[in-house]
N, C-alpha and C positions, 0 to 999 in steps of 0.2 A: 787751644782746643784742637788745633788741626796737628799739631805735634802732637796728644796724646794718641788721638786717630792711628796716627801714622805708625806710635809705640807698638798701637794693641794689632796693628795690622802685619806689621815686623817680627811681632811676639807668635802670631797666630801660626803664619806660615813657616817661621821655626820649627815647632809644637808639630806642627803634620806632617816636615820636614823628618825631626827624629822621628815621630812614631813609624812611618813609611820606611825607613833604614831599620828601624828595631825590629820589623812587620818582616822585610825581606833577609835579615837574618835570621831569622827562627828557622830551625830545622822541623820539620815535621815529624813526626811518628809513626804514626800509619791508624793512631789511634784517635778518631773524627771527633767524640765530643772534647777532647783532651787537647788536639792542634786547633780546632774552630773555634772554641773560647781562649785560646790565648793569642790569636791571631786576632778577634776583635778587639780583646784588650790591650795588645799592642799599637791598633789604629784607633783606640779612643773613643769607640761603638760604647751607648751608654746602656741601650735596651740589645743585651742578646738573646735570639734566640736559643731557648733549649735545647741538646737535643737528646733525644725519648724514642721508646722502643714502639713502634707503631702498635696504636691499638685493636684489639681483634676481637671480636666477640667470646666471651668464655663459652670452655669445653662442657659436655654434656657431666652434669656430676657423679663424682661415682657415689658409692652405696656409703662411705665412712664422710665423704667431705659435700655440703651443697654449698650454691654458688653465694648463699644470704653470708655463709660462714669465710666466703674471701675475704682479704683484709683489700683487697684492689679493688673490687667491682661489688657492686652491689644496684638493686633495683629500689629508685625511689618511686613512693606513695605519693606524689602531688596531685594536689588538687589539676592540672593541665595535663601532663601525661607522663608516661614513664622513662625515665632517665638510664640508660647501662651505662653511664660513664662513671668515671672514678670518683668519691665523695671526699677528695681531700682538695680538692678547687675546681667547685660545676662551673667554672668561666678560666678552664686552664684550656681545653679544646679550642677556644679563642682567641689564645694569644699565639702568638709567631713563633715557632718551633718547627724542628725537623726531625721528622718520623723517620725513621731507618728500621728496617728488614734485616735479621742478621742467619749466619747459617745456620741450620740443624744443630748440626755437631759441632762447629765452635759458634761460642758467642757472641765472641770477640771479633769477628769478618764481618765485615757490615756487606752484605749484599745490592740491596736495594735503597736511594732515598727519596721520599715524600716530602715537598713543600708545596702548600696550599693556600694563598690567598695573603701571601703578604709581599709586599714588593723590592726588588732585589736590583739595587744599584749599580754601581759601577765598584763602587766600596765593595760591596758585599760579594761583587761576582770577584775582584781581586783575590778576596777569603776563599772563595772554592778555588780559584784555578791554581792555589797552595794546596788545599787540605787532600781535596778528594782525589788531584792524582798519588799521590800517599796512599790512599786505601786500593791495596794491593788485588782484594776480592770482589770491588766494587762492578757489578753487572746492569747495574740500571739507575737513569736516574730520572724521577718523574716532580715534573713545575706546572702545576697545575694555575692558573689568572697570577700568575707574579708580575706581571706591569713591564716586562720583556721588552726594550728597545731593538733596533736594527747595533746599534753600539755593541748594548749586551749582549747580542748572540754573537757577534762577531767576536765579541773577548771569551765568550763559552765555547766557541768551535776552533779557537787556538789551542785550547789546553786538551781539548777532548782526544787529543791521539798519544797525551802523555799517560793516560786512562788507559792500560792497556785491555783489562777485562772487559770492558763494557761496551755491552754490544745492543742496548735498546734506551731509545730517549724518549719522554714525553711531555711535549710543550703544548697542550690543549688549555688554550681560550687564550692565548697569547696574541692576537692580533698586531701584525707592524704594520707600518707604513710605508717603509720597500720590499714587505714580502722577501725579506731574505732566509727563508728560509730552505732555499736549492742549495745555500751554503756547507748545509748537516749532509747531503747526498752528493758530495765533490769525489771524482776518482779516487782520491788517497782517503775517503772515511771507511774505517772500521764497522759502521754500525750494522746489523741487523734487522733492527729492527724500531721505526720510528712512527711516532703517531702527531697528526697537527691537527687534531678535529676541534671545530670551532673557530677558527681563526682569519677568518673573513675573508681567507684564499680565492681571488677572483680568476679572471684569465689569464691576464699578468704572471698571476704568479703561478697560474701553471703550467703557463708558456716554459718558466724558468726552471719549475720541476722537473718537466720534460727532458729538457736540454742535461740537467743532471742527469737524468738516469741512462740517456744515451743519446751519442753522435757517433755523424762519420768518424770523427779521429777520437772522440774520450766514450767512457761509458764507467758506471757505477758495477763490481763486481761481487760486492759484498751484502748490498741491501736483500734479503728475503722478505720484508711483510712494510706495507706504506698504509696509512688510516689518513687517509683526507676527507674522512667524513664530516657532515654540519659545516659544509665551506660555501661559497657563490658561485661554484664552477659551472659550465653552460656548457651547451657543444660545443662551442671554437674551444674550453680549455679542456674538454675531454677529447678534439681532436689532437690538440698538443699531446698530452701524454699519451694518445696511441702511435705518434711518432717517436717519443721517448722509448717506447717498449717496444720496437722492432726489432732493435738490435741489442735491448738487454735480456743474458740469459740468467740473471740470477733472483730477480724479484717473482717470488711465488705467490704473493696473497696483496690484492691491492681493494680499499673499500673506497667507493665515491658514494655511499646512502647520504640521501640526504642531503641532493646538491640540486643544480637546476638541469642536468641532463636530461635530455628529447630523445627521441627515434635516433635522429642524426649524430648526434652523439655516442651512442649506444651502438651503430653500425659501426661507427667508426674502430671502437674499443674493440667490436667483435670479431674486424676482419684479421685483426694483431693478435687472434687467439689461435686460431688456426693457423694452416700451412698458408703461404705467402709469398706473391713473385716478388724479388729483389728490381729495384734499379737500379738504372744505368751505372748511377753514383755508388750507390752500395757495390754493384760487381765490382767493378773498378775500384775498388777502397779494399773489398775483399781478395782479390788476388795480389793487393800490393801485398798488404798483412801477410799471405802467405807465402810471399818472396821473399818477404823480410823474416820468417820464421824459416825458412830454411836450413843458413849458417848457421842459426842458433842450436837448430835440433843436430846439426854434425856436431858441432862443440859438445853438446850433452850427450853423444853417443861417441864414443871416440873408439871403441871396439870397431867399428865397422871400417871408420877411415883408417887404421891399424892395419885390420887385414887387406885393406884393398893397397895400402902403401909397400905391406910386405910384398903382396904380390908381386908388384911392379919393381922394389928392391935385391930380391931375392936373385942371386948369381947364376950361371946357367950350370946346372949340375953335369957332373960327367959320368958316364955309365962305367962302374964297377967292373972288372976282372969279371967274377963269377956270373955276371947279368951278359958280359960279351962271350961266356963261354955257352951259355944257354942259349942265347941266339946265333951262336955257331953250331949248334947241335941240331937246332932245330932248323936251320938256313941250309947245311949239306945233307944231299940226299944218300939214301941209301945205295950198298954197292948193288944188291940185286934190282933196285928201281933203275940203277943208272945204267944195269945188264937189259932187261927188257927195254931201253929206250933204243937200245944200241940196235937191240933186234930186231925190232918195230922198224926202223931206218934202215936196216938192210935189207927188209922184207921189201919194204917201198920200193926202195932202186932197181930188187929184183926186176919188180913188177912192172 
């Protein structure tokens, strides 16, 4: 018995073995539902999610076509209430798929994707951090209660700088348990634009947001818009992020609705809004910065140190024939000025 164990246990880890080398050899295409289901099937995923062009409410009809006559959408009559969803499976909205957003003008660029309410492994984060840097046009990508570990963002926020487009995340109702997520707002992130509403963000963690969006020596350059609304934040952690924001100047739009912030709190955020005397530590921080941008700005300007080098290179010129005959012309006086000086002096002596 313990030898067949031991078979099926040999056999097992073979089996995940290859598929994990068939899995990292596959090249991608750039084409999401085409690399995402051959990338499950190579790691042996038995239920995959679809993925589907997110659904929207149909357009107003025109005068030749109504909405009754779509073959996609249609309004059910049930006895409980009325349905716009698609009647080729009323329990396909409930199964685990990925809605994607594609452009205007092509089809084929997936823009935006939507996953909602199913939960997302370590497996399955593997599967994106292949597919979606591939998606060349990819700009956002939003995870609404996926079951999100402190593990799994840290394997999401590896791959997100090979993502070059994409510049807005959203992780609302993801709660961890070390609140990592200052991890998405590090000096080297790209983002724009990220939202964590709902996610049980206490003081802790916004002690740690804080410190992402700015210190004496790092600071976040990139973010414009943060949604920490529906979190636990109180005044101590909305005084943390008003230390975060003294010395960031690139975050434009910040929401705390819906937190536990007081007066004190509120003062605090208000005085980082306005003009503000620096400390000791900031001057001091501040003038190194600008001694150390110095050399930098001569190296970027190299016309000026050019001519200030010629200057000082330049050989001593010697004045010209025609330049020493003009100042002999003008240096000897006239014969009548040199007659009146003569006469002037012999007047004197007379005298």
């Amino acid at each position: 018995m313990g030898k067949k164990e031991k078979g099926a246990k040999e056999k097992g880890t073979a089996s995940s073995e290859e598929e994990q080398k068939s899995s990292e050899e596959y090249q991608c295409t750039g084409n999401l539902e085409q690399d995402f289901t051959e990338l499950c099937v190579r790691l042996g995923l038995i239920e995959i999610p679809r993925v589907v062009p997110r659904l929207r409410p149909p357009s107003t009809p025109s005068l030749d076509k109504t909405i009754h006559e779509d073959s996609e959408w249609s309004f059910h009559s049930d006895k409980d209430s009325l349905s716009p969803f698609p009647t080729k499976d009323r329990f396909s909205y409930f199964k685990p798929c990925i809605h994607i957003e594609t452009d205007s003008e092509d089809s084929k660029a997936v823009r935006e994707v939507f996953i909602r309410g199913w939960k997302i492994d370590e497996k399955m984060m593997g599967v994106f951090s292949k597919c979606l840097p591939a998606v060349t046009s990819l700009h956002g990508v939003h995870l609404w209660n996926v079951g999100l570990t402190d593990d799994t963002l840290t394997s999401f926020v590896t791959f997100l700088p090979r993502c070059t487009a994409l510049k807005m995340i959203v992780l609302d109702g993801n709660p961890l348990p070390r609140q990592s997520y200052y991890k998405l707002l590090s000096e080297e992130s790209l983002l724009s634009h990220v939202s964590l509403r709902n996610n049980n963000i206490d003081d802790e963690g916004a002690k740690l947001i804080g410190r992402a969006l700015s210190t004496l020596k790092t600071g976040n350059r990139n973010l414009v818009s943060l949604n920490l609304s529906y979190n636990h934040i109180s005044d101590q952690g909305a005084t943390y992020i008003s230390e975060g924001l003294r010395l960031n100047r690139s975050l434009l739009s910040l929401s705390l609705a819906h937190n536990r912030i007081g007066d004190q709190g509120a003062i605090k955020l208000a005085e980082v809004l306005g003009p503000f005397a620096l400390t000791h530590e900031e001057i001091v921080e501040r003038r190194r910065l600008l001694l150390e941008k110095e050399p930098i700005e001569r190296q970027r300007s190299p016309s000026t140190s050019r001519k200030s080098e010629s200057k000082g290179d330049r050989p001593v010129s010697h004045p010209s024939s025609t330049a020493i005959d003009k100042v002999d012309k003008t240096a000897k006086p006239s014969k009548s000025a040199s007659k009146k000086k003569r006469k002037v002096s012999g007047i004197s002596k007379k005298g």
